[in-house]
PDB file with SEQRES, HELIX, SHEET and CRYST1 records, atoms N, CA, C and O in Angstrom:
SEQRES   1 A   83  UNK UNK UNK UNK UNK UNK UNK UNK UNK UNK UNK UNK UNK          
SEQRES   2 A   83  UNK UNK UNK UNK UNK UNK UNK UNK UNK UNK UNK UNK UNK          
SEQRES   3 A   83  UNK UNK UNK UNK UNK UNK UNK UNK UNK UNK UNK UNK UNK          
SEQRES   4 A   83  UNK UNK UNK UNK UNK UNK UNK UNK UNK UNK UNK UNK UNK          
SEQRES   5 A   83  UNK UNK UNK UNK UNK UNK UNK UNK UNK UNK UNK UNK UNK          
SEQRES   6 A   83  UNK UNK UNK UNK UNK UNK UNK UNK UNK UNK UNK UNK UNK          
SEQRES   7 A   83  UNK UNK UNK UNK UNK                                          
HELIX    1 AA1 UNK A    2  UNK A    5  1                                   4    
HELIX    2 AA2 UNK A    8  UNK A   29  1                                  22    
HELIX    3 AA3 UNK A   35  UNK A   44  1                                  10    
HELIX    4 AA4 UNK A   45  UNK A   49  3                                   5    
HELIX    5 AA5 UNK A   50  UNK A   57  1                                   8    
HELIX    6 AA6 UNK A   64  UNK A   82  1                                  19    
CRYST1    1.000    1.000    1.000  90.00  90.00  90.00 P 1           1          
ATOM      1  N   UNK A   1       7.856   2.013 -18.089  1.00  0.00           N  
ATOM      2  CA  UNK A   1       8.225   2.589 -16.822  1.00  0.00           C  
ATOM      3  C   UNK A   1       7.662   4.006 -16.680  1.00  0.00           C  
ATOM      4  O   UNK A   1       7.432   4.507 -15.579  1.00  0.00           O  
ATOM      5  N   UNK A   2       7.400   4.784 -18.140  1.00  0.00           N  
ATOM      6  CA  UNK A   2       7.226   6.259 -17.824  1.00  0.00           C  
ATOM      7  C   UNK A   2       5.764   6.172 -17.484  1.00  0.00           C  
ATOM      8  O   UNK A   2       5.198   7.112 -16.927  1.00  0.00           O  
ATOM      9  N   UNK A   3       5.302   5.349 -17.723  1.00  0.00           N  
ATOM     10  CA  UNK A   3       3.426   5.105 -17.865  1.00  0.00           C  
ATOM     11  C   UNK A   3       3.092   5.006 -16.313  1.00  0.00           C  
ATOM     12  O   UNK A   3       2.091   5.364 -15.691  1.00  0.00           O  
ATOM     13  N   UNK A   4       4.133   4.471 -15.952  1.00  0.00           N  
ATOM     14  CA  UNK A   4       3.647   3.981 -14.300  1.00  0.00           C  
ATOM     15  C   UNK A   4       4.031   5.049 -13.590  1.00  0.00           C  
ATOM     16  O   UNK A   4       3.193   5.587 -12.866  1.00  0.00           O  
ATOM     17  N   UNK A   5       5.316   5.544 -13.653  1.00  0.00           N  
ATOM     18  CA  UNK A   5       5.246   6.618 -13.119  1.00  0.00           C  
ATOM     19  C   UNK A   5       4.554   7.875 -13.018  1.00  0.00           C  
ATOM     20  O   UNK A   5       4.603   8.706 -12.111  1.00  0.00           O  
ATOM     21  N   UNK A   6       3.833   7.884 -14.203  1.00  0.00           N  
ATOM     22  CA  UNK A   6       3.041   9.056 -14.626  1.00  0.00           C  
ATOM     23  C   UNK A   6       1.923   8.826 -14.943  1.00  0.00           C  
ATOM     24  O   UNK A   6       1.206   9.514 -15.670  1.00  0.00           O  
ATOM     25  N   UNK A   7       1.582   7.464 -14.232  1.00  0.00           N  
ATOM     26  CA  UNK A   7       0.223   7.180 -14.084  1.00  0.00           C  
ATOM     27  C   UNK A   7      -0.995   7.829 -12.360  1.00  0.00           C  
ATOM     28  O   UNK A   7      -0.779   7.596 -11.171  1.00  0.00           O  
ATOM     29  N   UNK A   8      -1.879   8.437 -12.846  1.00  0.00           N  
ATOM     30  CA  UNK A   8      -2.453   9.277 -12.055  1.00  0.00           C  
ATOM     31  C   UNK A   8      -2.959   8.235 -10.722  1.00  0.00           C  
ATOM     32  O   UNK A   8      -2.833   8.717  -9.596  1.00  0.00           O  
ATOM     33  N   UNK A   9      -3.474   6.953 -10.833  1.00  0.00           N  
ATOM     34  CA  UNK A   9      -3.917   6.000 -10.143  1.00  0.00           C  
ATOM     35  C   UNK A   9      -3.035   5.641  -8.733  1.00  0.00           C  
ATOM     36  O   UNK A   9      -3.203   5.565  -7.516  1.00  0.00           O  
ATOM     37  N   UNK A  10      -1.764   5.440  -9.970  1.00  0.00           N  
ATOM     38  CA  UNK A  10      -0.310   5.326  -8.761  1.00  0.00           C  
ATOM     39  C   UNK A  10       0.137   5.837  -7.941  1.00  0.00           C  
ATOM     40  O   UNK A  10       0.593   5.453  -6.864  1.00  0.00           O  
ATOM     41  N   UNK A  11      -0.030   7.419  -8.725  1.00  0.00           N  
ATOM     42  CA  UNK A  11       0.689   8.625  -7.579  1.00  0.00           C  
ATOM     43  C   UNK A  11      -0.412   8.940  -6.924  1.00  0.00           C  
ATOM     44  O   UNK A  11       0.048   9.888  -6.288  1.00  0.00           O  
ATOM     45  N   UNK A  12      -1.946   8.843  -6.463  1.00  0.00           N  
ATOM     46  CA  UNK A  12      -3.129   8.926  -6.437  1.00  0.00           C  
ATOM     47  C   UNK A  12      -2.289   7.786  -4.731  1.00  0.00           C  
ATOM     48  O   UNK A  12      -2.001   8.372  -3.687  1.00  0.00           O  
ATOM     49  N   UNK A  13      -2.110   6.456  -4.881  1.00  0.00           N  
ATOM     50  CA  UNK A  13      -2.037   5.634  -4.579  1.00  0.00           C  
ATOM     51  C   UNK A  13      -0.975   5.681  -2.710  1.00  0.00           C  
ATOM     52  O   UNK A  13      -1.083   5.507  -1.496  1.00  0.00           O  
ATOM     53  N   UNK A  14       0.111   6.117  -4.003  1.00  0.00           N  
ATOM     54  CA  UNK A  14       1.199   6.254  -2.923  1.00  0.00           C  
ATOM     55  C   UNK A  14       0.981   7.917  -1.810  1.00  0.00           C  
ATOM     56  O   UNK A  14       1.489   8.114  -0.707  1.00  0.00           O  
ATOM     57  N   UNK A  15      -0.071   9.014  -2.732  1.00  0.00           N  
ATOM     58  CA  UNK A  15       0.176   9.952  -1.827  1.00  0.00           C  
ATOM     59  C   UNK A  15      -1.054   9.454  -0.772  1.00  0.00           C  
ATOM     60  O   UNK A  15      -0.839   9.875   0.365  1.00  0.00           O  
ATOM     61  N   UNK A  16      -1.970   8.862  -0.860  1.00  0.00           N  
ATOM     62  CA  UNK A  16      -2.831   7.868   0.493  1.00  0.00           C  
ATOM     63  C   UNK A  16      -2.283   7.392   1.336  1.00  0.00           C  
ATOM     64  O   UNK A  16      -2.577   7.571   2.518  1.00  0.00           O  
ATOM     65  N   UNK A  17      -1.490   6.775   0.984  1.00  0.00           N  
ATOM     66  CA  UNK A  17      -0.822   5.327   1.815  1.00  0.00           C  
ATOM     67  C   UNK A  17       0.572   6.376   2.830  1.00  0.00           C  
ATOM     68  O   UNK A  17       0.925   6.124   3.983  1.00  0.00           O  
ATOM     69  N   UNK A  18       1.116   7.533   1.929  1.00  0.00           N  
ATOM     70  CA  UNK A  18       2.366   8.503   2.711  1.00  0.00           C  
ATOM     71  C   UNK A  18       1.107   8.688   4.006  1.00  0.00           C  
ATOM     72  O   UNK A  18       1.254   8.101   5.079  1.00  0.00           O  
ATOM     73  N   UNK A  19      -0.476   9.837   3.649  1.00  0.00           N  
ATOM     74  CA  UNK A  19      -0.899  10.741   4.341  1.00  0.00           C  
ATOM     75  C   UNK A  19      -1.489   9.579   5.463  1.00  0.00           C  
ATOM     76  O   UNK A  19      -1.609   9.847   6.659  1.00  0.00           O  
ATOM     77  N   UNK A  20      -1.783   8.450   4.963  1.00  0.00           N  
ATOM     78  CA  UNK A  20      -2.274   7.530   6.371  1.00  0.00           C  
ATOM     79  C   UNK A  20      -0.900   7.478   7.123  1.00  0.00           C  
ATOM     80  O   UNK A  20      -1.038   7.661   8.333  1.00  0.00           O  
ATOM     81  N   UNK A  21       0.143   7.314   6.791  1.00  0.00           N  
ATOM     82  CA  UNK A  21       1.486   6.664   8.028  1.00  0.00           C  
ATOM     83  C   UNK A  21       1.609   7.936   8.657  1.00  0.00           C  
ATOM     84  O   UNK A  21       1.303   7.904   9.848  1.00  0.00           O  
ATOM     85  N   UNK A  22       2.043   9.291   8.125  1.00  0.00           N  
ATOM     86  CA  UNK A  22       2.258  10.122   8.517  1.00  0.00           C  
ATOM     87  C   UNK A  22       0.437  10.381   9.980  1.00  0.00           C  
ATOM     88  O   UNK A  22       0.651  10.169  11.174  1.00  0.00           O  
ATOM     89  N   UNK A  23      -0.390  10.623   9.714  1.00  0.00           N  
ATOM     90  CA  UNK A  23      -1.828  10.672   9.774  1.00  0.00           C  
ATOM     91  C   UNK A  23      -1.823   9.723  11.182  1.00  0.00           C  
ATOM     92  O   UNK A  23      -2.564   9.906  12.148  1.00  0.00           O  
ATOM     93  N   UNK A  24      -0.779   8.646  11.046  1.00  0.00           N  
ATOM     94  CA  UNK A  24      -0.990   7.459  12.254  1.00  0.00           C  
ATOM     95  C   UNK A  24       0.557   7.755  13.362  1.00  0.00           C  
ATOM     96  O   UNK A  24       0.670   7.512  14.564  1.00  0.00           O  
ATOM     97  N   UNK A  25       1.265   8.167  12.698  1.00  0.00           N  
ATOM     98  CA  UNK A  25       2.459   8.814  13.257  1.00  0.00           C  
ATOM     99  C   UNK A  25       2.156   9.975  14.288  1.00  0.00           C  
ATOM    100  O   UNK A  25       2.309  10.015  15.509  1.00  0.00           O  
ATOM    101  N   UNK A  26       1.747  10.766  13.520  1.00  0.00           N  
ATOM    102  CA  UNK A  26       0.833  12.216  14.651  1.00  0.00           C  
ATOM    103  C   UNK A  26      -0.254  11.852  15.621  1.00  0.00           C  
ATOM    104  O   UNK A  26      -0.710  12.274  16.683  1.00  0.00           O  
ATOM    105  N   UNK A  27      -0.429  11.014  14.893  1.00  0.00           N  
ATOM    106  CA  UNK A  27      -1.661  10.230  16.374  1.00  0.00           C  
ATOM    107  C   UNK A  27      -1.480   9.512  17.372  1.00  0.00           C  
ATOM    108  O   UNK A  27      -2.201   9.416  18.365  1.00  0.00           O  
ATOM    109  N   UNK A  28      -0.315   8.878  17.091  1.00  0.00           N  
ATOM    110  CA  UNK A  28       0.607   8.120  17.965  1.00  0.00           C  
ATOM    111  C   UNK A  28       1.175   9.339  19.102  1.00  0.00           C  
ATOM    112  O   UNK A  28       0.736   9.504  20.240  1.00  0.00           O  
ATOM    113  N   UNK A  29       2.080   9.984  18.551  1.00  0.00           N  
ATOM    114  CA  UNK A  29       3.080  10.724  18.842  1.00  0.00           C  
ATOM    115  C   UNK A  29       1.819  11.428  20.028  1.00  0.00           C  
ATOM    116  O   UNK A  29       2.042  11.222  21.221  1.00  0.00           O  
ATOM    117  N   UNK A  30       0.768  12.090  19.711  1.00  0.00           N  
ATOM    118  CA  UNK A  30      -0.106  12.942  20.484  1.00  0.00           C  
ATOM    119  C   UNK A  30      -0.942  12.365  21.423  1.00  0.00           C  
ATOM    120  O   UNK A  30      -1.961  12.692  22.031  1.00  0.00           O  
ATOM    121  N   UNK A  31       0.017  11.123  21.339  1.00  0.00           N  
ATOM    122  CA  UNK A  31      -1.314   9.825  22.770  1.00  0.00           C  
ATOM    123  C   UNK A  31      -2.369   9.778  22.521  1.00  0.00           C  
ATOM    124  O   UNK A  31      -3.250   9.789  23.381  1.00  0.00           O  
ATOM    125  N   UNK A  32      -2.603   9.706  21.144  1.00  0.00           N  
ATOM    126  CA  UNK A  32      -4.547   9.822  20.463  1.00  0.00           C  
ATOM    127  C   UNK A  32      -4.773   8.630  20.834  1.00  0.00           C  
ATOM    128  O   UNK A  32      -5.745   8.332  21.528  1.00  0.00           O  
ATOM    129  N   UNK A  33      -3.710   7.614  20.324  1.00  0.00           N  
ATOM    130  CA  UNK A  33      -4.127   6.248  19.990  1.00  0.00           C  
ATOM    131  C   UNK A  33      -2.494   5.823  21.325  1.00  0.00           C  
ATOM    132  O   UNK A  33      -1.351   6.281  21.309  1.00  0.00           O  
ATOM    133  N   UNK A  34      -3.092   4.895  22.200  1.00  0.00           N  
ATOM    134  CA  UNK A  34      -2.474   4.144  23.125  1.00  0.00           C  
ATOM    135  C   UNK A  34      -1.589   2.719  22.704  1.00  0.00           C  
ATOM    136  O   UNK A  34      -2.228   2.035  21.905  1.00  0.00           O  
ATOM    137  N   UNK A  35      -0.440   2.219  23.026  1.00  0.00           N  
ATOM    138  CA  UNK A  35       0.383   0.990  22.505  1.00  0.00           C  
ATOM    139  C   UNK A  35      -0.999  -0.041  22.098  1.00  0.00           C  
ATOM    140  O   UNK A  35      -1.063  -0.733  21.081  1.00  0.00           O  
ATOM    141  N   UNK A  36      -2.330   0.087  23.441  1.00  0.00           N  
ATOM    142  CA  UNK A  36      -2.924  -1.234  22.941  1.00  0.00           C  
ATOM    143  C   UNK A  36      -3.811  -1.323  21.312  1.00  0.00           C  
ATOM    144  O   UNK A  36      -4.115  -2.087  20.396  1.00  0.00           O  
ATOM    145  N   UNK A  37      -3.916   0.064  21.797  1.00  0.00           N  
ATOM    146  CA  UNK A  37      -4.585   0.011  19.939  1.00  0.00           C  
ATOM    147  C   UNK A  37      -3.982  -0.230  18.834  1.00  0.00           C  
ATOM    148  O   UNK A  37      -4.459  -0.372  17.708  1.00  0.00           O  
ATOM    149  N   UNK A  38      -2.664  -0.281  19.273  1.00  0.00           N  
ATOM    150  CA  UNK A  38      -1.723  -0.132  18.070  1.00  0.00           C  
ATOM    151  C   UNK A  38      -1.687  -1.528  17.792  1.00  0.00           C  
ATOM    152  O   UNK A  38      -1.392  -1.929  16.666  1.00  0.00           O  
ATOM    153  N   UNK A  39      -1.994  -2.386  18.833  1.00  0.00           N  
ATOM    154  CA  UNK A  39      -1.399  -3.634  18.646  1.00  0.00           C  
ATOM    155  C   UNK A  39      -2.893  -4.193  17.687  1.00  0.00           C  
ATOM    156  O   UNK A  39      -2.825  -4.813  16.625  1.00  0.00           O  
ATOM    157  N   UNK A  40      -4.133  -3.795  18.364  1.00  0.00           N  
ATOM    158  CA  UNK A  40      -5.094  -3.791  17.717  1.00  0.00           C  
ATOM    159  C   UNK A  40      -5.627  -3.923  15.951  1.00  0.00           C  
ATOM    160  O   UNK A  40      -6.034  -4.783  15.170  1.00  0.00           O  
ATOM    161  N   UNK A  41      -5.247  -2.188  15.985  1.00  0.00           N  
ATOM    162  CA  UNK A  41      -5.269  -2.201  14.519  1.00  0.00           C  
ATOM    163  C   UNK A  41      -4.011  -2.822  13.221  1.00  0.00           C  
ATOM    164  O   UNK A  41      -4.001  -2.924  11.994  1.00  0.00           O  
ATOM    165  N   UNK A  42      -2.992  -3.143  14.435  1.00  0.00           N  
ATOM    166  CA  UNK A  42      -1.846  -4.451  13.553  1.00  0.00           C  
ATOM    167  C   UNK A  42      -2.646  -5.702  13.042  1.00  0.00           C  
ATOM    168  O   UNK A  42      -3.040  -6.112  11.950  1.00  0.00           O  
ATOM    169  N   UNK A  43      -2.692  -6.059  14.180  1.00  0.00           N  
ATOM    170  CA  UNK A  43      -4.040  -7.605  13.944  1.00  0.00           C  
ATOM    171  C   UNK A  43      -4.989  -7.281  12.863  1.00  0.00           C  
ATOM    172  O   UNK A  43      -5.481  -8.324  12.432  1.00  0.00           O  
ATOM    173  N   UNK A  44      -5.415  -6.270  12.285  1.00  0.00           N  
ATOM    174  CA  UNK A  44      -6.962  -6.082  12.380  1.00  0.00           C  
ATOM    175  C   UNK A  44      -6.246  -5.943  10.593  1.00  0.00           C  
ATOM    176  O   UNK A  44      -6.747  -6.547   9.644  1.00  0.00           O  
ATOM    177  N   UNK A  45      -5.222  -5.178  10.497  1.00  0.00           N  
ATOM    178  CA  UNK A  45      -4.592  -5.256   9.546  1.00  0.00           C  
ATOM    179  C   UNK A  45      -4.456  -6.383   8.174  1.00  0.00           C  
ATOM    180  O   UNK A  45      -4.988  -6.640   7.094  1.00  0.00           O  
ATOM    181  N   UNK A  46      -3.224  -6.872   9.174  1.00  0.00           N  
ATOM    182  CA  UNK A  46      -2.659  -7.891   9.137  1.00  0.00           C  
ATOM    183  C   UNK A  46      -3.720  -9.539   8.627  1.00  0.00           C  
ATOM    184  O   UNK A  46      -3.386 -10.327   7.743  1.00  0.00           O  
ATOM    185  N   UNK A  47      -4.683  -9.617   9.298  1.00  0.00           N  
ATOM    186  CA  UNK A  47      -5.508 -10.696   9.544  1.00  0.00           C  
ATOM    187  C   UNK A  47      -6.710 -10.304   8.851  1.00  0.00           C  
ATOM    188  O   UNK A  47      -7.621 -11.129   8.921  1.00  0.00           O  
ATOM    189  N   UNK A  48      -6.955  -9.179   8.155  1.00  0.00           N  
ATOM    190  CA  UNK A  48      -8.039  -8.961   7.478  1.00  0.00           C  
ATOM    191  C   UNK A  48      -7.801  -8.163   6.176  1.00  0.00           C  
ATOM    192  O   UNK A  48      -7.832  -8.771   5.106  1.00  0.00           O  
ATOM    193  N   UNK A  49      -7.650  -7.311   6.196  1.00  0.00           N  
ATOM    194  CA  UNK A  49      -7.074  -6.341   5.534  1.00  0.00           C  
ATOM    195  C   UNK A  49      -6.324  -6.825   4.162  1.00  0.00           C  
ATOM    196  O   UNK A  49      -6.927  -6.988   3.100  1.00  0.00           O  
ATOM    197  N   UNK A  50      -4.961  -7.024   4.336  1.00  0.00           N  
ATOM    198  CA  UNK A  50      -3.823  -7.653   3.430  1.00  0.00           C  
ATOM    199  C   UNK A  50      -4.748  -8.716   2.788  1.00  0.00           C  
ATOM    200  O   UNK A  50      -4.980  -8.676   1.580  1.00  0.00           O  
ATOM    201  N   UNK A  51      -5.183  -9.498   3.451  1.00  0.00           N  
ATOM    202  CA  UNK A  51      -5.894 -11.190   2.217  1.00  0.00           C  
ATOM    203  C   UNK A  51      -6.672  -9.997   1.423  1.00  0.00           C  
ATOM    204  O   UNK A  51      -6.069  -9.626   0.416  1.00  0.00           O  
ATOM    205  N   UNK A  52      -7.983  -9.287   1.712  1.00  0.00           N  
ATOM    206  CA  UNK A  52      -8.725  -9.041   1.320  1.00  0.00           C  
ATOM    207  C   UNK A  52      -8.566  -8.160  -0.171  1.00  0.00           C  
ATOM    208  O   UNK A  52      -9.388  -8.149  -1.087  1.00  0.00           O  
ATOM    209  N   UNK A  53      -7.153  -7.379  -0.109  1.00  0.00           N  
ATOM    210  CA  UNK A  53      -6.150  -6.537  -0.767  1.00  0.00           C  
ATOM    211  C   UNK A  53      -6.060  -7.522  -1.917  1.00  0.00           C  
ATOM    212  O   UNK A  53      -6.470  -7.406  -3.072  1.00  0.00           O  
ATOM    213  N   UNK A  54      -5.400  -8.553  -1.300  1.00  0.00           N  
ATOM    214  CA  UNK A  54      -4.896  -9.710  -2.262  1.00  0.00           C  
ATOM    215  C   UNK A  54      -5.699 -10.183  -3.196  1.00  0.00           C  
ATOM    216  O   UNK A  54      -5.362  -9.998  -4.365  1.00  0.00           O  
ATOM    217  N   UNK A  55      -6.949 -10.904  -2.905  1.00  0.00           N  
ATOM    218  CA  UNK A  55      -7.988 -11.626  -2.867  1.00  0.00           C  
ATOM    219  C   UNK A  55      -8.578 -10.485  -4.484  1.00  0.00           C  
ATOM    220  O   UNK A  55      -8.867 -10.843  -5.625  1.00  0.00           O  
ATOM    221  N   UNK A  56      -8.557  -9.547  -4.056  1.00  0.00           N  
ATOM    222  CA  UNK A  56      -9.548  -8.668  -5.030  1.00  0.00           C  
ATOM    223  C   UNK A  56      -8.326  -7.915  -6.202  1.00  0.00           C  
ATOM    224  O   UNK A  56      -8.613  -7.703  -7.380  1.00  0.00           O  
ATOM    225  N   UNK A  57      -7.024  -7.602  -5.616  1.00  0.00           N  
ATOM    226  CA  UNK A  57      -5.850  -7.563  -6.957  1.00  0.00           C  
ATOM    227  C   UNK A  57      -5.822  -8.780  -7.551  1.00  0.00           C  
ATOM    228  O   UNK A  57      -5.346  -8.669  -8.681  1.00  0.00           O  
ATOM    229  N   UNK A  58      -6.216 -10.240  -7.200  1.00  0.00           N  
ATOM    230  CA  UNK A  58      -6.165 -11.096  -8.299  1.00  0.00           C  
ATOM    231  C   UNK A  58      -7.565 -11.412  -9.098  1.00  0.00           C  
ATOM    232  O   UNK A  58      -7.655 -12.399  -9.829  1.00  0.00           O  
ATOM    233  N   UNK A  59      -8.963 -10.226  -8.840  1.00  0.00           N  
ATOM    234  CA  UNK A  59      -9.763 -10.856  -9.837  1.00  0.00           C  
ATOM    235  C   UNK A  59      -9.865  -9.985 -10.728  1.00  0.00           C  
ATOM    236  O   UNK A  59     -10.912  -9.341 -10.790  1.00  0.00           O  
ATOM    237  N   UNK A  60      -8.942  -9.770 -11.531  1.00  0.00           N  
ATOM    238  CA  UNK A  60      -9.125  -8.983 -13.332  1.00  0.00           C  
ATOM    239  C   UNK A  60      -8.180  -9.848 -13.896  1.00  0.00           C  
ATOM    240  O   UNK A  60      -7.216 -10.528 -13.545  1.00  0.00           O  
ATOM    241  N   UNK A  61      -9.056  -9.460 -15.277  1.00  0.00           N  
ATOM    242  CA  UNK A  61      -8.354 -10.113 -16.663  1.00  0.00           C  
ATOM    243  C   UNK A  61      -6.621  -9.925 -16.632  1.00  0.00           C  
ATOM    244  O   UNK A  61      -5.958  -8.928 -16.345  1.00  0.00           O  
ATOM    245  N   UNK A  62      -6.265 -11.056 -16.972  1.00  0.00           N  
ATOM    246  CA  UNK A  62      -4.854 -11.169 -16.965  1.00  0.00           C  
ATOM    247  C   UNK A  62      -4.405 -10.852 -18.795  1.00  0.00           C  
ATOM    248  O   UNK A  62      -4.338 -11.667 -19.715  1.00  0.00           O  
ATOM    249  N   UNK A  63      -4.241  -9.852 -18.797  1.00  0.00           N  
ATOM    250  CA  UNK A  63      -3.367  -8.991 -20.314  1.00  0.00           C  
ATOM    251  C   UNK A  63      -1.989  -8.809 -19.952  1.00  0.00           C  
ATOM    252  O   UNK A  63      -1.538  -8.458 -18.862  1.00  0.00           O  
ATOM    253  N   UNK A  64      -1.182  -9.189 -21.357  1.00  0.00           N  
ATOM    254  CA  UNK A  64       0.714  -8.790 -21.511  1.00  0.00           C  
ATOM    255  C   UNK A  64       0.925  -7.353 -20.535  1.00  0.00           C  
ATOM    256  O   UNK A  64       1.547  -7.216 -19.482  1.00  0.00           O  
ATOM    257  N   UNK A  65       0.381  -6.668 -21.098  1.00  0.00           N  
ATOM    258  CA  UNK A  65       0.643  -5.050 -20.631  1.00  0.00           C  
ATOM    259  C   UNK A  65       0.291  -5.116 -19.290  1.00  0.00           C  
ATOM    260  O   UNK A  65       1.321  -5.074 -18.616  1.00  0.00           O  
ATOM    261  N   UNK A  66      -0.599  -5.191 -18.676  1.00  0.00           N  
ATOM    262  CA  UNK A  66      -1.140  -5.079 -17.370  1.00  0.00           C  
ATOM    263  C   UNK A  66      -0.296  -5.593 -16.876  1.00  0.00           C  
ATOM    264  O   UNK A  66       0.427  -4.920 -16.142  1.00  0.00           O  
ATOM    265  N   UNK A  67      -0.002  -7.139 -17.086  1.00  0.00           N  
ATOM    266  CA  UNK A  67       1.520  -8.017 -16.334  1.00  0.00           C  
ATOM    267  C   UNK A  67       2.292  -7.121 -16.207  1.00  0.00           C  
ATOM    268  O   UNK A  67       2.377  -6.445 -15.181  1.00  0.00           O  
ATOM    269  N   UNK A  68       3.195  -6.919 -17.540  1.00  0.00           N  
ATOM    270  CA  UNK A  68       4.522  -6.056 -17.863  1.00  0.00           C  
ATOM    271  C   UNK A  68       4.329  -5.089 -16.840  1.00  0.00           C  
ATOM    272  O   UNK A  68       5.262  -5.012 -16.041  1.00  0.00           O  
ATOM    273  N   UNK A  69       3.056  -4.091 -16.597  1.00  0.00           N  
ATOM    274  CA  UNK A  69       3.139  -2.946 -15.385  1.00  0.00           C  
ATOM    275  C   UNK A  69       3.120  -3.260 -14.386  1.00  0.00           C  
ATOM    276  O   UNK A  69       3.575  -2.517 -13.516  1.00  0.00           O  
ATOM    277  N   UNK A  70       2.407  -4.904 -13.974  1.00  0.00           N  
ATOM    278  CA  UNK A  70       2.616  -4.985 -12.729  1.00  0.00           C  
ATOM    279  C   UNK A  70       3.976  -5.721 -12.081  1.00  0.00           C  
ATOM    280  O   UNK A  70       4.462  -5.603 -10.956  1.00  0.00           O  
ATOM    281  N   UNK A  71       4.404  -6.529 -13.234  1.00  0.00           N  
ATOM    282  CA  UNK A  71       6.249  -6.173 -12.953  1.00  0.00           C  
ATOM    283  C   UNK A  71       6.926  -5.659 -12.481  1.00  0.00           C  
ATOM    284  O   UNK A  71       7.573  -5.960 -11.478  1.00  0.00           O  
ATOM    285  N   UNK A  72       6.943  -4.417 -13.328  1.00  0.00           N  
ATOM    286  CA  UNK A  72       7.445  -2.890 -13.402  1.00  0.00           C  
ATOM    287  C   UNK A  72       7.188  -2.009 -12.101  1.00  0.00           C  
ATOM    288  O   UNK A  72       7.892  -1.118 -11.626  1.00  0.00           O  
ATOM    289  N   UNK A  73       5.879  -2.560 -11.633  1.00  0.00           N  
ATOM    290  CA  UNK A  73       5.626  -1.604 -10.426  1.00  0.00           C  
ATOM    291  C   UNK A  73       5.853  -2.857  -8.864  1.00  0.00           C  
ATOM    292  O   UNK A  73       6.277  -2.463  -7.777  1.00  0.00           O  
ATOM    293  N   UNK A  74       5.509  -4.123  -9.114  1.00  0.00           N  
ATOM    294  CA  UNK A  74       6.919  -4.593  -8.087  1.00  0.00           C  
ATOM    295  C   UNK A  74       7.987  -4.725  -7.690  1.00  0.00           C  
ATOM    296  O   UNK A  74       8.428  -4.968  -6.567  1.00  0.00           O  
ATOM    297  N   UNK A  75       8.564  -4.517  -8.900  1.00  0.00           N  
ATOM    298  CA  UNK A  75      10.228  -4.258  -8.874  1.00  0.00           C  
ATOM    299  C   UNK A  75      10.774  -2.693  -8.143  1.00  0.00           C  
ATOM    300  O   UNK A  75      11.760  -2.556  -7.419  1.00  0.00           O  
ATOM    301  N   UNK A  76       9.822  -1.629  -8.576  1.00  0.00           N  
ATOM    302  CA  UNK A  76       9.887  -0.373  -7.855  1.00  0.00           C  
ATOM    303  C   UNK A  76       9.633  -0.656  -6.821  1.00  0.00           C  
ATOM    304  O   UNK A  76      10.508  -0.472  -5.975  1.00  0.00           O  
ATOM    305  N   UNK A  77       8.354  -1.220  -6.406  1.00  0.00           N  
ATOM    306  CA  UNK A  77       8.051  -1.421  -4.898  1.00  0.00           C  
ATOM    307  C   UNK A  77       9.218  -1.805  -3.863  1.00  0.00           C  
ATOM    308  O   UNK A  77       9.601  -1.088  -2.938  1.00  0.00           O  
ATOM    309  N   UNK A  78       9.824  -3.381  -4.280  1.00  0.00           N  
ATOM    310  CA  UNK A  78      10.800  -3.967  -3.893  1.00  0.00           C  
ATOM    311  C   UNK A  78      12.177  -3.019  -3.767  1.00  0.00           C  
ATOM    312  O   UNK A  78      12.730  -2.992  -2.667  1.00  0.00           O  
ATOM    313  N   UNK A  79      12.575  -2.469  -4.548  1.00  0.00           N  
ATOM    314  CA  UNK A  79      13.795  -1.649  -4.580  1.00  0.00           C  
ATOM    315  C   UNK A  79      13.369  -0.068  -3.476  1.00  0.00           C  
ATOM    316  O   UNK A  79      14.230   0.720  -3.085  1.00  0.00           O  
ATOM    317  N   UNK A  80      11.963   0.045  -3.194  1.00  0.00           N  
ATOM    318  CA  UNK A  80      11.622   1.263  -2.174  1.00  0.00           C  
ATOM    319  C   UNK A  80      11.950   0.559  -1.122  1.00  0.00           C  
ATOM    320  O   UNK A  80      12.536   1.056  -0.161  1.00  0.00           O  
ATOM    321  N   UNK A  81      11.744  -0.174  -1.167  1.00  0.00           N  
ATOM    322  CA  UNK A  81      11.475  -1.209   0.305  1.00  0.00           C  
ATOM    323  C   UNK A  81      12.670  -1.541   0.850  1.00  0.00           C  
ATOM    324  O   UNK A  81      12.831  -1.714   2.058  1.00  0.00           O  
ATOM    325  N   UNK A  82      13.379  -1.624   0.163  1.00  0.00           N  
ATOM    326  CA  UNK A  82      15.116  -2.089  -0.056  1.00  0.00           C  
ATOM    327  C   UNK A  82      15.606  -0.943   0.849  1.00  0.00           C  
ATOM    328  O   UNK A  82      16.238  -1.069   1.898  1.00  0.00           O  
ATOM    329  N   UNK A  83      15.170   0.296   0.205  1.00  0.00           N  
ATOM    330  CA  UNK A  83      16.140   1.603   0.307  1.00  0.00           C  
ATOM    331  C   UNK A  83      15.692   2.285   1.529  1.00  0.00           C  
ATOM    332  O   UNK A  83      16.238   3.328   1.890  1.00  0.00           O  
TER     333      UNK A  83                                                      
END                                                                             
């Protein structure tokens, strides 16, 4: 658990993913981007994006440890998601 947390990749990971919502929040909020785009880049998301995410987290070698972290770091995920 301390590995993941204090793994540079991760926190690397999550401070991207904060500065894009926030990044899409202010753009929203400032009428940069209009409801239709929004609906836009959902689709564009959603329908491309996510598989492609998927598709390429499942092609590496499957090792104990790597599992065990990626466990470890769905179960965090899940319990953020929760809260």
């Amino acid at each position: 658990m301390k590995d993941i947390l204090t793994n540079y990749d991760f926190i690397a990971a999550i401070i991207q993913t904060l500065f894009f919502i926030i990044l899409g929040f202010i753009l929203r909020c400032t009428n940069v981007f209009d409801d239709k785009f929004s609906k836009v880049i959902s689709k564009l998301v959603l329908t491309l994006c996510i598989p492609c995410l998927a598709f390429t987290s499942f092609m590496t070698d499957l090792e104990l440890e790597s599992f065990r972290n990626n466990v470890y770091l769905f179960l965090i995920c899940f319990l953020l998601y929760i809260i």
